[in-house]
Structure formats: C-alpha cells, structure tokens
N, C-alpha and C positions, 0 to 999 in steps of 0.2 A: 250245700247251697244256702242255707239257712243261717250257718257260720259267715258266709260271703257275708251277704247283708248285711251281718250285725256288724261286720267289721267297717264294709262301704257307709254304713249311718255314723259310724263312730269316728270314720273319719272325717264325713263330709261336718261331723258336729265341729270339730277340730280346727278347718279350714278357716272360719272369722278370727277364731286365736289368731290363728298361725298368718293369716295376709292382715291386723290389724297395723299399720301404717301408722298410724297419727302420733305424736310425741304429747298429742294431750286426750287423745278420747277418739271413740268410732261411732258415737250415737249422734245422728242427725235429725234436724227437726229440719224436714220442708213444706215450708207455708205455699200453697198455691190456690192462685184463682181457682171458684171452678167452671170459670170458661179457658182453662188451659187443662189439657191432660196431659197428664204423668207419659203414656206414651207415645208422644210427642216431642219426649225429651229422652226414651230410653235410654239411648247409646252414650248418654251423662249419664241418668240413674245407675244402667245397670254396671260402669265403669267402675264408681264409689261403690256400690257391690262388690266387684270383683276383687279389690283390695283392702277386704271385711270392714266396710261402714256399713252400720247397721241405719234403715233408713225408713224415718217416720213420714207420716201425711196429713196434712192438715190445714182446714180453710182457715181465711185471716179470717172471720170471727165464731170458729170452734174455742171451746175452751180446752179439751181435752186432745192429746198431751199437753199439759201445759210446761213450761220453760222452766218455773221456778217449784220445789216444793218444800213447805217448812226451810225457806232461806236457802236452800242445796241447790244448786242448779241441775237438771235432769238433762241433759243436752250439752256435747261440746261442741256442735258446731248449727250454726240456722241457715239457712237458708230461704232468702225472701224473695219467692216469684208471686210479687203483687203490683205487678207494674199498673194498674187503674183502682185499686184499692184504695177506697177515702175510708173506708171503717175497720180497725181491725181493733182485735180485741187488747185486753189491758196490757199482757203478760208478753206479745210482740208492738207493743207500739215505741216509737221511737223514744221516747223517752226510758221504759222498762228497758229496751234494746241498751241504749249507752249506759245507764247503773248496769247492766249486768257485766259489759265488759269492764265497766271503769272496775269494778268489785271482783271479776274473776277472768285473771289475766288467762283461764284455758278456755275463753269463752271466743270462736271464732265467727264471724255473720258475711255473707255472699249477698248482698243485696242488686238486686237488678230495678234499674231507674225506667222511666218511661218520659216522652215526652205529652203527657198527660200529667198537671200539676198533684201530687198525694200527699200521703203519712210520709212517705221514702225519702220525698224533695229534704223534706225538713229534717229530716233523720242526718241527709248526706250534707244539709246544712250546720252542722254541728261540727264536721272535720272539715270545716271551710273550703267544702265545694259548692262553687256557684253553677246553677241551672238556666238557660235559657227560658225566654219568655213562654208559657204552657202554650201547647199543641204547635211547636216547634221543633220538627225532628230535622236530625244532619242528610243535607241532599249532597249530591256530587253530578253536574254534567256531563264529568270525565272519569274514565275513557268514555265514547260512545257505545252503548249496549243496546240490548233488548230489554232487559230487566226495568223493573221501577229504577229513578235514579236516587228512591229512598233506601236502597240496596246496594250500600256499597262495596268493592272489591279494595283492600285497604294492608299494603305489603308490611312484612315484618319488620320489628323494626333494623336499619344496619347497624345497629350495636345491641341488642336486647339487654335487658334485664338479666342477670342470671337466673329469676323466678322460671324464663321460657328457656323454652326447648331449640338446639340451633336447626338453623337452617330451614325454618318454620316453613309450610308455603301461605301463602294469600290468603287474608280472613275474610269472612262477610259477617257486612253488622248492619242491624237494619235497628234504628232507635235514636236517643240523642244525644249530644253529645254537653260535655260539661268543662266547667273553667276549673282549677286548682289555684286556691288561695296561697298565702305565706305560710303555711303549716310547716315548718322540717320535718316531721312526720308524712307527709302526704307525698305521694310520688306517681308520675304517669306509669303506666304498662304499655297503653296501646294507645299513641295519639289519632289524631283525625286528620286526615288528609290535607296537603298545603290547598289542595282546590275546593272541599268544600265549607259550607255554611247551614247554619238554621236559618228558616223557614218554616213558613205555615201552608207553602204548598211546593208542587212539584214543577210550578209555570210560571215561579219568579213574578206572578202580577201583583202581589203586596208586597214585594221586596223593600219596598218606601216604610212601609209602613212598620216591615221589622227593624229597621232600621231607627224611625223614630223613636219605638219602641224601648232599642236596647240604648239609644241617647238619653231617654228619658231613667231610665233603670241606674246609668251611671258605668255601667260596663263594657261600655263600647259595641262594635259587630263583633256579632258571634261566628267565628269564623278562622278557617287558616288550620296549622298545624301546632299553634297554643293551644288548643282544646285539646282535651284528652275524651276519647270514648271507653276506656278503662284504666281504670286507678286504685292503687291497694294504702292501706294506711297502719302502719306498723305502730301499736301504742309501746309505749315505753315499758311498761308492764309487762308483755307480750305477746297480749292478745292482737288482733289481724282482721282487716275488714275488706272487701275487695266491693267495688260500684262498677257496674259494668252494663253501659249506657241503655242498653236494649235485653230481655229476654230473648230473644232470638237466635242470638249467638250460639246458646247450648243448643237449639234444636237439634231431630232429627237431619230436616230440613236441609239447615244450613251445614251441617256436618258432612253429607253426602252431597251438597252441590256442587259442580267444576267452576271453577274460575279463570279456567281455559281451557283449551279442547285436551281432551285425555288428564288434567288437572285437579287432584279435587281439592275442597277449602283446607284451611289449616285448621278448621274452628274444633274440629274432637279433638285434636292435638293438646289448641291453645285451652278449651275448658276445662282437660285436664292439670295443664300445668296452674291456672290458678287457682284450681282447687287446691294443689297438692301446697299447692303456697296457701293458700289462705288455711286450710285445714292443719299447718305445722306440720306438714309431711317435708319441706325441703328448706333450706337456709334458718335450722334451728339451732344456735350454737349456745353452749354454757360453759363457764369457768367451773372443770372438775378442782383443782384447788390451784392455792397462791400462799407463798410463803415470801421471805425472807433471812439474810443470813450474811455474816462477815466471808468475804470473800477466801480468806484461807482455813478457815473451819471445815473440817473435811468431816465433821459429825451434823452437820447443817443445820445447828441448835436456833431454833428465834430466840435473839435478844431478847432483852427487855428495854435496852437501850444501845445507841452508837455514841461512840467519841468522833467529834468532826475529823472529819479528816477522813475517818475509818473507810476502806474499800468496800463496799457494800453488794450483793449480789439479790435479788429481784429473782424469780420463777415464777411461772402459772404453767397447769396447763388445759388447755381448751380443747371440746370435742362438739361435733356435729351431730345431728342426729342421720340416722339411715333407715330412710324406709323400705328397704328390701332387708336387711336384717332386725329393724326392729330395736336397734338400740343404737347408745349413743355411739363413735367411736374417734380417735385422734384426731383433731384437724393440725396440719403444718403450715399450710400451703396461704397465710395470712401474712402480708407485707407490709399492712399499716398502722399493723399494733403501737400504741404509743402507750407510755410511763409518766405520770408527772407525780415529785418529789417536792409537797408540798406545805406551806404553812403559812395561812390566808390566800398566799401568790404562790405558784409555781416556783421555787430554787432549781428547779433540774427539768427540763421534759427532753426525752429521747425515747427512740425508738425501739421496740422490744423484738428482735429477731428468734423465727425458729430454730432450736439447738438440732444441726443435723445428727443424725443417727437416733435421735428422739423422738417419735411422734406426738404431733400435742403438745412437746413443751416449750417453751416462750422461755429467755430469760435473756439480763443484761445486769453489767455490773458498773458500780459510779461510784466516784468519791462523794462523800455525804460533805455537805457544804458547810463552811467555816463559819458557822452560827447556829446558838445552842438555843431548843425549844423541843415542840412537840410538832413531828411532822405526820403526814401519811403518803402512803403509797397509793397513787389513785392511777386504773385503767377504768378510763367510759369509753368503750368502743361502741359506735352507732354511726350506722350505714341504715342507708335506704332500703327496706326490705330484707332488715336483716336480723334477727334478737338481740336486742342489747348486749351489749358483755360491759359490766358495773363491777367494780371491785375496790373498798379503800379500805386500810388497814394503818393504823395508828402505831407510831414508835416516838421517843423521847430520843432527841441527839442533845449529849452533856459533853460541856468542855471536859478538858482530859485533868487527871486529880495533879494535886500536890506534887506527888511521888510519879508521876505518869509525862513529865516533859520531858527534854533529853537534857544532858548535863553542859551542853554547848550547843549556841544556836550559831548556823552559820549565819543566817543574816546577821549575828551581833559582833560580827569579826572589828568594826571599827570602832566602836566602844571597847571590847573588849584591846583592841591596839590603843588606843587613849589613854585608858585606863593605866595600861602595865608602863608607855612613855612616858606617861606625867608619874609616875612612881620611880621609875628609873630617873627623872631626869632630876626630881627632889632627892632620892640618894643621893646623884652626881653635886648637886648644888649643894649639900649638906658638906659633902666630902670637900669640895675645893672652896667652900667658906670655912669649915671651921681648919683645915691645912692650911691656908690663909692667916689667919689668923697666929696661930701657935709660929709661924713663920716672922711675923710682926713682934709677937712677945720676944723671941728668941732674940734678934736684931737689937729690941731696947735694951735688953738684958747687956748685951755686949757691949751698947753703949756707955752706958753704965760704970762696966768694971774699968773701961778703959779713961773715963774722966777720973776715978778714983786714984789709978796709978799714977 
C-alpha cells in the first residue's frame, strides 16, 4: 500500500511535465481585484490547471511575485482581471507591461477591459485600440429577454478565426466594447452585435448626450458590428495580447448559463480557445530550416554564388507547434507561402508549394534573372494571428566567365550569316576582278604581236 502511494505522488509530481502545453512557458501571474474571487472564475482557473499551468495570485498593488527579476522575467504569461483598478503597482502597470513584451517575445498578457475608464484603457491604447466614452457599457434591445439588456447573447462568428473552436454555440458578454485602429497587427475575435451600442444606461434617456459625446471625441457613435468586444494582437516578435471587453466572460456564471432553453453559452469553450491562443498553445509556426541549391545538384551543396541564368531550387521546412504532444511537428497544409528573389526590388516573387510526400517542406525552383549582384532569398509570411515566419538568406549572382559562354550563340545567326556573306562575296569579287583583268592583259598582248607581223 505504501509502495501505491509512492508511486500515485510520483506520478501525480509528473502530471504538470507531462500536460505543460505552452511553446513558451506554464507559469502564470493573475492579477486580480480583490473584490473579484478566484472562485468565481474556477471553471477558467482550474481549466489552465488541468493542462499543467502553474498558476500564481496577486493584487494589482502587491509587490510580490513580481514579473521582472534582476532583468529575467519570472512569468510567461499575465493575466489582468483589473477591470476598476486606477493603481497598480510598478512591475504590471502598462508601461512595464509593453517593455516587457517589446523585450521578451515569450512574454504573453490577457487583459480584460471595463467600461470604467483605468491603467488597462491606456495600456490597450498603445495597440491602437480606441475605448468608448467611460461608464459606457455595450447594451443590445435585441432579441427581447428577461436578462439586463447589458447582457448580451452574441453568435459565433460564420467564419471564425482559426484561433476558435467550430461550431461554437452563443456567447455572453457583459462589458464594453472597443474600436480597432489601422494596426495590421491588431485583429477582431469576437465583434459586437449589428444591433447594439454604448451607452451610459439601460433606458436610452442620454442617448443625445452619448452621442454628442462621441461627436465631440472625433469618433463617431459607438455602435454596429465595427466594434469588436474581443481582439488579440500578434506582435511581430511573437509575443500575443488578447483585450477582451468584459471580465465576465470567463466567469463561472456566464459559463453555465443557457442561451436557450436546453442551450448552454459557448463562453468555457471560447475562454479556452483564447487562452490557448494567447498562451502560444495554438497557431505557433517556425522555420525548422531554409536552404538553397542549383537545381541538378543532387549533393544540395549551398553555393557561394549563381551564374544568371542558372536553374535555382529554394526549400524550407516549417513546423507547428502541438499542444497535446508537446512539441513542434510538420506543417503542409499552407497555401500562401510566398518567395521573393530579391535586390533592393523584388526580380522574382512566386509562390512556394508543399512538396507532397514530404511533410513540412516548402520548395520551388526559378531561373535566377539575367542580372548580376547580390541578391537574397526572402519569405515574410504574416497572417493575422498567426507567428511570423521571417527568413532572408543572401547569395551573389555573377555573370558566367570567360570560358563559361557557349561557342555559338543562336541569337547571333544573322551576323554570324553577314559576316561569312560579305567574306564569300569579297573572295567572289576578288576572283572575277582580278580574272578580269589577266583576261584584258592577255587580249592586248595579242594585240600586239598582231600589229607587229
């Protein structure tokens, strides 16, 4: 019996190894009010439990854990449930927040917004998202309910994101909602309903007033199916930010409520899926390698350099991460790989297809263009939501030598016919002038002897 035990502890030690998930870390810092409890949000917390995050606690102004130590960051991912929080400490305030991602691309943050203006407004102002005017949260009159109609029922969306899950059902989000700037980094998840709007109440009697409001601001009414109530921001680095309008969303609460008779929300679903996106648990790709090579080289030696002309062949190959095994493995299944064959301007861009029977590899072969310098091979693949894939690789293309042209060029067929005419035709002219001639001599000669006789 005592053997049991040792072995059930030894395994249960095991279990955070073995379900760690993330492609950059399992240690999480969550900052929460403490007029919000922890269990209130289990069926989140104990979720990132179950696929070994290790998961810390802390008011926005404890100092301990803190985020940063001696320059290392202690935390790969934050988490900020400080939706009314005007003071937080040094080490999460939005400023530390953005250096820390700018400086550590495995640094992930979940910030949840309020429509109560804070530290967060300002934070999500940095990846140019714009916030409606403070204590203006998204209402909906539609459909008719019982519910507050600050409680919205808000379908999935008909194309999703590949970050969600299909076939989602019906979220509830209770919070506010936000505009997305010209970022190409910044991308919706879950917009806001075509019917609703911000407001500062539930009975439309200052509806004039938000309105003035947001004429005065520059941003028109807040309103429609422009707004997004969740939005993730992929930095080019790699790091991943996800704003998601309301804290509510993860609750218990709104996790087990229906949204129809026998129905329940999609919200445990959806707070899973952007975790596992913002955490680098899903759509995490990287270039395992990239080479280069003349296309009949069956040793696949990298030049040093190409002669123009030369047939050229390009490979990569690319893997995803998996977080049920925990490592990276092939990806194929990418159709908008592009190539460009470059020097200042692009000479070449084409498309780089997967080599079937190959998993993960990419490759395409081109004539190297008929002009000599230093080029590079560049793939910047960047999607919305998705890791960068960056790659450039530098090669010299030199005209071909001395000894290296062929001995006859067919374009030079009509010089080369000119040439040997006007040769032939000056023999010929040589031949029947000076025949000519010795024809003439011969004649006077005869002349000649015949006056003599």
């Amino acid at each position: 019996m005592r053997i049991s035990r040792l072995l059930a502890a030894l395994l249960a030690s095991l279990v955070p190894t073995a379900l760690a998930r993330s492609s950059t870390g399992d240690k999480v810092l969550v900052v929460m009010e403490p007029t919000l409890k922890p269990e209130d949000y289990s069926l989140f917390f104990n979720n990132l439990r179950s696929r070994g995050f290790e998961l810390y606690f802390r008011a926005p102004t404890d100092k301990m854990p803190t985020t940063m130590s001696y320059d290392v960051p202690q935390f790969s991912h934050i988490v900020m449930f400080t939706p009314t929080a005007k003071n937080l400490e040094q080490d999460v305030s939005p400023q530390a927040l953005y250096t820390l991602m700018r400086e550590n691309p495995f640094t992930n943050v979940i910030v949840a917004l309020s429509p109560k203006r804070n530290a967060m407004s300002d934070f999500a102002a940095e990846f140019a998202i714009g916030v409606p005017p403070p204590n203006t949260p998204l209402i909906s009159h539609f459909p008719a309910r019982d519910t507050p109609h600050t409680q919205l029922i808000i379908d999935a969306p008909s194309k999703p994101h590949p970050l969600l899950s299909k076939n989602l059902p019906p979220i509830l989000f209770e919070g506010q909602a936000h505009m997305l700037g010209d970022n190409p980094l910044l991308f919706p998840i879950l917009n806001a309903p075509a019917e609703s709007f911000s407001t500062d109440g539930t009975e439309d009697r200052r509806a004039d007033a938000v309105v003035e409001a947001a004429d005065k601001g520059g941003e028109g009414l807040w309103a429609g199916s422009k707004m997004s109530v969740v939005s993730g921001f992929q930095a080019t680095n790699g790091a991943r930010v996800t704003f998601v309008g309301g804290v509510k969303l993860f609750s218990d609460e709104f996790a087990k409520a229906e949204v129809a008779p026998g129905q329940r929300s999609g919200n445990g679903q959806f707070a899973q899926d952007i975790a596992a996106w913002t955490f680098q648990e899903t759509l995490v790709y990287k270039i395992e390698s990239a080479t280069h090579f003349l296309e009949k080289d069956e040793t696949r030696t990298l030049p040093e350099r190409y002669t123009i002309n030369d047939r050229v062949t390009f490979e990569l190959d690319i893997s995803q991460f998996d977080p049920i095994q925990n490592k990276f493995l092939p990806k194929s299944n990418i159709d908008d790989l592009q190539l460009e064959f470059t020097m200042l301007d692009p000479h070449i861009r084409t498309g780089v297809p997967a080599v079937a029977g190959e998993p993960g590899k990419y490759s395409v072969t081109f004539r190297a263009p008929d002009r000599h310098g230093v080029f590079k091979f560049v793939v910047n693949y960047k999607r919305k939501g998705i890791t960068p894939l960056s790659v450039a690789l530098p090669v010299a293309v030199v005209p071909p030598r001395h000894d290296g042209y062929p001995r006859f060029l067919s374009a030079a067929w009509p010089y080369y016919i000119g040439a040997i005419s006007t040769s032939v035709g000056f023999i010929f002219f040589c031949i029947v002038y000076l025949g000519a001639e010795s024809a003439t001599e011969r004649k006077r000669k005869e002349k000649g002897k015949n006056k003599v006789e």
